[in-house]
C-alpha positions in Angstrom: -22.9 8.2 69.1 -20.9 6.8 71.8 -23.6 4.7 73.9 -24.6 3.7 70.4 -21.6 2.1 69.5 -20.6 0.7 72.6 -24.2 -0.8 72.5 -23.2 -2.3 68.9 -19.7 -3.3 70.0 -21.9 -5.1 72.9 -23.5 -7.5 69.6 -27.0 -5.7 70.3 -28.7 -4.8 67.4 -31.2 -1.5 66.9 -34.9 -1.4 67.2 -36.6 0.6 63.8 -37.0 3.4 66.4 -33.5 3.6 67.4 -32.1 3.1 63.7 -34.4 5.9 62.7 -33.2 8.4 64.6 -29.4 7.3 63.8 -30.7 8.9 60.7 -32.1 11.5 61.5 -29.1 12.6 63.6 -26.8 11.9 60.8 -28.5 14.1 58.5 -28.7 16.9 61.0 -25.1 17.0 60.9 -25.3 15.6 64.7 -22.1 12.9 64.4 -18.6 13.6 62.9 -17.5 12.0 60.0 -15.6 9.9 62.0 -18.7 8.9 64.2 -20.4 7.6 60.6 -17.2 5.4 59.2 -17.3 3.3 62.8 -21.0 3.2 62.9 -21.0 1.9 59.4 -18.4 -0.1 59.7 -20.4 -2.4 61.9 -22.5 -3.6 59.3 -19.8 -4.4 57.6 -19.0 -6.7 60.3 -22.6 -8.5 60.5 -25.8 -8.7 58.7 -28.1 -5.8 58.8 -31.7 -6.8 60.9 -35.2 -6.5 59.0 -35.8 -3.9 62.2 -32.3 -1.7 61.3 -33.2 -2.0 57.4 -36.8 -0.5 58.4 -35.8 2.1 60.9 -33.3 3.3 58.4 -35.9 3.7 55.6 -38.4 5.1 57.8 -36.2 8.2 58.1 -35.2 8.7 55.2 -38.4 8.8 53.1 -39.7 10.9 56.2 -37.1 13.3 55.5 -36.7 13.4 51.6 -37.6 16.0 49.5 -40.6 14.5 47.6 -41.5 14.4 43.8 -45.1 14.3 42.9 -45.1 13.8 38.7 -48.5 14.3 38.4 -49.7 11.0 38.8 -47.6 9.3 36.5 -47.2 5.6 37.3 -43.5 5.2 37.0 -40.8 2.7 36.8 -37.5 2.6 38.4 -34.8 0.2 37.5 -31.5 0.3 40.3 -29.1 -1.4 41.5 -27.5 -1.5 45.2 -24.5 -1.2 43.4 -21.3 -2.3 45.3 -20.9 -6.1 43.8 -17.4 -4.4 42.8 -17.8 -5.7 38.7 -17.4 -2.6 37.0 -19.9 -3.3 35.0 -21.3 -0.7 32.2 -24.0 0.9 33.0 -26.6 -1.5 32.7 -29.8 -0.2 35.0 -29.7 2.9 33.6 -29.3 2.2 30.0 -32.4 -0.4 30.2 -34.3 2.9 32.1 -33.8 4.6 28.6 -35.1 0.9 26.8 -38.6 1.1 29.0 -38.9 4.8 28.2 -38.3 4.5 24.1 -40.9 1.3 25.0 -43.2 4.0 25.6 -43.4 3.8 30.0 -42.7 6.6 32.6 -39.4 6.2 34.2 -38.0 8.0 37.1 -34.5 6.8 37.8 -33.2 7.3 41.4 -29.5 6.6 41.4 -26.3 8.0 42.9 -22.0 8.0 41.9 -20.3 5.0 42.5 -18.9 4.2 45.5 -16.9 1.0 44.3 -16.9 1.5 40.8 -15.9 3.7 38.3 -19.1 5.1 37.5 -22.4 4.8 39.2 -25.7 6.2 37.4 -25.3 10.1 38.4 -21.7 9.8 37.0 -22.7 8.5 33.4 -25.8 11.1 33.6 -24.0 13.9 34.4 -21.1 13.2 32.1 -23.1 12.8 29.3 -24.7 15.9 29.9 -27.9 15.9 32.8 -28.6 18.5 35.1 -29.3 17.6 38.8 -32.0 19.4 40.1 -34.9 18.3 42.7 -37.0 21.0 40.9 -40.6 19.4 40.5 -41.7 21.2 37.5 -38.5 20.4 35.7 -38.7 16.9 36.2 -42.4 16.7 35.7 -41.6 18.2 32.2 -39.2 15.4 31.6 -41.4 12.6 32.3 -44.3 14.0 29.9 -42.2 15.0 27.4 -39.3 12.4 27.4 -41.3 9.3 29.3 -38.1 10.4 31.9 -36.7 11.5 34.4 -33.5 11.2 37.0 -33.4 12.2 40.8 -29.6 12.2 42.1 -30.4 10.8 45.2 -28.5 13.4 47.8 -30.6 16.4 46.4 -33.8 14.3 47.7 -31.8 12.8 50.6 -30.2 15.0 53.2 -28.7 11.9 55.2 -27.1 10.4 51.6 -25.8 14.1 51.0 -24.1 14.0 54.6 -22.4 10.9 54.5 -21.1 10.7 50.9 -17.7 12.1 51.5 -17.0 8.9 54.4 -18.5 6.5 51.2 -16.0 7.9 49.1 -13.6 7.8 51.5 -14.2 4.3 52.4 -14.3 3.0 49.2 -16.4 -0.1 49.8 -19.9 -1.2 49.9 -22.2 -0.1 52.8 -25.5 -0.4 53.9 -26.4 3.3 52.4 -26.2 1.0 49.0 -28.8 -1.5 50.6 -31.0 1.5 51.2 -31.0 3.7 47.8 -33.5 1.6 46.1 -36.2 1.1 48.8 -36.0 5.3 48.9 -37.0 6.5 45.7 -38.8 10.1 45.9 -41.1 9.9 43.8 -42.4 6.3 45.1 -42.6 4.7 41.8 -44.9 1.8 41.6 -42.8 -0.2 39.7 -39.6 -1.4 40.9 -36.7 -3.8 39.8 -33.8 -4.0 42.0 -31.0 -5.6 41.2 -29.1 -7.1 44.6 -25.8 -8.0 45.3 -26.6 -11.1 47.2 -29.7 -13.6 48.1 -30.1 -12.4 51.4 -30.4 -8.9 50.7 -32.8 -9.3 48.2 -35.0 -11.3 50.3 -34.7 -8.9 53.3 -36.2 -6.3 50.4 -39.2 -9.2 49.6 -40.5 -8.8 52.9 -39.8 -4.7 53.4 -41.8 -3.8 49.7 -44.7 -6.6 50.3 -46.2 -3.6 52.5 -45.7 -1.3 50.0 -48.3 -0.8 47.2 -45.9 -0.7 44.4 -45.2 -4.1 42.0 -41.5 -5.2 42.2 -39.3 -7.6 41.2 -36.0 -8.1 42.9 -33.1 -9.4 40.7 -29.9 -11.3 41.4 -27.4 -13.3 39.1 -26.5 -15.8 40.9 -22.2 -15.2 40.7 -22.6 -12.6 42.3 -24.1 -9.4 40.3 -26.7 -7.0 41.6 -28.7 -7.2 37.9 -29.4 -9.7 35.3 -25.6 -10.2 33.8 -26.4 -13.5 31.2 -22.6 -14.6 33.3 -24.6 -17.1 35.3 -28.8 -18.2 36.1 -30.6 -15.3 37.7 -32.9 -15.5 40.6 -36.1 -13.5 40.6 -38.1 -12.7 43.3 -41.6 -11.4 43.1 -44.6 -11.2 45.6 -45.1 -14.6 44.1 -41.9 -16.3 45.2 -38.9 -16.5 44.0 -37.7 -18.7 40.6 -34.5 -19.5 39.0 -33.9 -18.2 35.1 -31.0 -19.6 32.7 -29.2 -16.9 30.6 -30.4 -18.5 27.1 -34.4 -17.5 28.1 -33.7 -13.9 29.5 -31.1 -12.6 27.0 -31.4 -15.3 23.9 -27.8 -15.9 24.3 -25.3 -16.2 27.7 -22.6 -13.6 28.2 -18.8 -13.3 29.6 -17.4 -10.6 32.6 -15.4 -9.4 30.2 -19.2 -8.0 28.2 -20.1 -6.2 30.6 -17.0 -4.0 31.5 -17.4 -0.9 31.7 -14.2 0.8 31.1 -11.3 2.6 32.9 -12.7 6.1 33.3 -15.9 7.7 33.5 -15.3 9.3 30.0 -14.8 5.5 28.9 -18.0 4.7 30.5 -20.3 7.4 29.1 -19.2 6.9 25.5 -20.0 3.0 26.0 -23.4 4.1 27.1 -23.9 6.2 24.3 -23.0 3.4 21.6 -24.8 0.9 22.9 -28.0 3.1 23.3 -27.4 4.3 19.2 -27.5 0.5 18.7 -24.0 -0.1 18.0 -23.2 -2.5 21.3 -22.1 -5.5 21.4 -24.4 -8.7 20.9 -23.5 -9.8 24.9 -24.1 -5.4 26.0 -27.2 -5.0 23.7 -28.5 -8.6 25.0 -27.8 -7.5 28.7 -29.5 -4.3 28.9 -32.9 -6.1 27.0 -33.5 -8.8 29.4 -32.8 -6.0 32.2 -35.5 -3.9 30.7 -37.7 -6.9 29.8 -38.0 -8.2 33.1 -39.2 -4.1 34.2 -41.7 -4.2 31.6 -43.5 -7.7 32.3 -43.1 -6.5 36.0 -45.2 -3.2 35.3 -47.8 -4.7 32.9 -47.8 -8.6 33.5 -47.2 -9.4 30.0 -45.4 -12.6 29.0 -41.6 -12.2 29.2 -41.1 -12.9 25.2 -43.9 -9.7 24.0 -41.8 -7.9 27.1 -38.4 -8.7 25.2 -39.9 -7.5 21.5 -41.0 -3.9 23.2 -37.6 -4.0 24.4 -35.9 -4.9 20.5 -37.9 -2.6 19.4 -37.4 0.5 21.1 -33.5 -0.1 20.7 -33.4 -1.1 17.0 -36.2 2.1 16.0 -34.1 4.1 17.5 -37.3 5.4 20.0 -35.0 5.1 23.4 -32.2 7.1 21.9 -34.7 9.7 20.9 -35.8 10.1 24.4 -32.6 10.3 25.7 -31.8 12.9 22.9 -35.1 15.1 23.8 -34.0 14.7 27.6 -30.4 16.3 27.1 -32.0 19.1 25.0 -34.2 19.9 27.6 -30.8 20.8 30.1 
């Protein structure tokens, strides 16, 4: 790790080879924890590359432990995370929208390493049981329409750096990385991104990939569609600008969208709003969220998209398969 970061220190950057097998090493348990702050730590400094970004991927889907779901086409819906808003937990609550709307959803998330609680910590709080077991999670998806990987069971590298992310305490580029690494390679994805660039470095990484995405960005500043501000789309069309009033019917306030002091805070938010019993701004957030993943996996126009979404809140159908999936722990 030395020559490596004297060779960053030098204002190089890595080839995809050489950023792969930083990866690699650091889920061998090659560096010291120390070794992984200061390597991170430089791209905190500077921009990532398209080449590092690649590299970084490469290993990790080369080394993850993979899901097959029988053939499911699934969605994911995922933030990077770190725009440090303490938001509720939007992504995962609009997971359970597109599942009660009758699609397959496998949610790859992770705790929270700037906020309070990140997707695994409402999930397990509320009751989920990790496991990377295939046949458990296959069950899920057919019998619930999902299911949730916590990403360092699938991820060795994640797993090995986790305790310098908590430690650390800030964004890094392991949150750039989460959702270009889901398992299960779900051929729909909406990712939410902290930033313009970001999400543009994403454009040109998933227009190899097979899978239909959209990549999401409000444009003060957080990684999903927040009704705060206009959000900026990007598709393998281009990219567009959308006002608050035609994604959510109605513009929200930061103070919506918080998502409370503790986990325990955050888990019984998530539960009310998913029983219907959110606020206008919450339930209006996590339907334009869910909308925009369900006219990016069938093409539909936005407005039918938001109607499957009313619906399976108000029926009550995306609390039922969140109820079916905790019995089935």
């Amino acid at each position: 790790m030395k020559n490596i970061l004297q060779y960053l220190f030098e204002y190089k950057t890595l080839s995809r080879k050489q950023a792969a097998e930083v990866l690699r090493n650091i889920s061998s348990g090659v560096y010291s924890d120390t070794e992984i702050a200061a390597f991170v730590t430089v791209f905190l400094m500077r921009s990532i590359t398209m080449e590092e970004m690649q590299g970084f991927r490469d290993a990790l889907l080369e080394l993850c432990v993979p899901v097959d779901l029988n053939g499911h086409d699934v969605i994911d819906i995922v933030g990077t995370g770190g725009d440090g808003k303490n938001t509720f937990n939007i992504s995962t609550l609009s997971c359970f929208i597109v599942a009660g709307a009758g699609h397959k959803v496998a949610k790859h998330g992770n705790y929270g390493a700037t906020s309070i609680s990140g997707a695994s910590t409402v999930m397990e709080q509320l009751g989920y049981k990790f496991s990377n077991d295939n046949d458990k999670l296959k069950r899920e998806v057919e019998e619930t329409n999902i299911c949730f990987l916590h990403a360092p069971l699938f991820h060795p590298a994640l797993k090995a750096v986790a305790p310098v992310r908590k430690a650390l305490g800030i964004r890094t580029f392991f949150n750039m990385l989460g959702p270009l690494v889901n398992p299960c390679s779900a051929s729909v994805r909406m990712i939410g991104v902290f930033n313009l660039e970001i999400g543009r470095l994403y454009r040109y990484i998933l227009e190899s990939d097979k899978a239909a995405f959209s990549i999401v960005h409000s444009l003060d500043g957080y990684d999903e569609i927040s009704l705060t501000a206009d959000t900026r789309i990007i598709t393998r069309k281009g990219e567009k600008t959308v006002d608050a009033i035609t994604l959510g019917k109605r513009s929200a306030e930061p103070h919506d969208l918080y998502g409370g002091n503790t986990k325990e805070e955050a888990a019984k938010l998530f539960h009310k709003i998913l029983k219907g019993e959110g606020s206008w701004a919450q339930n209006a957030v996590v339907l334009a969220n869910a909308s925009v993943a369900l006219q990016t996996a069938t093409g539909k126009d936005y407005e039918d998209c938001f109607q499957q979404s009313v619906q399976s809140l108000e029926s009550g159908n995306a609390l039922k398969m969140f109820n079916r999936l905790m019995e089935m722990q």
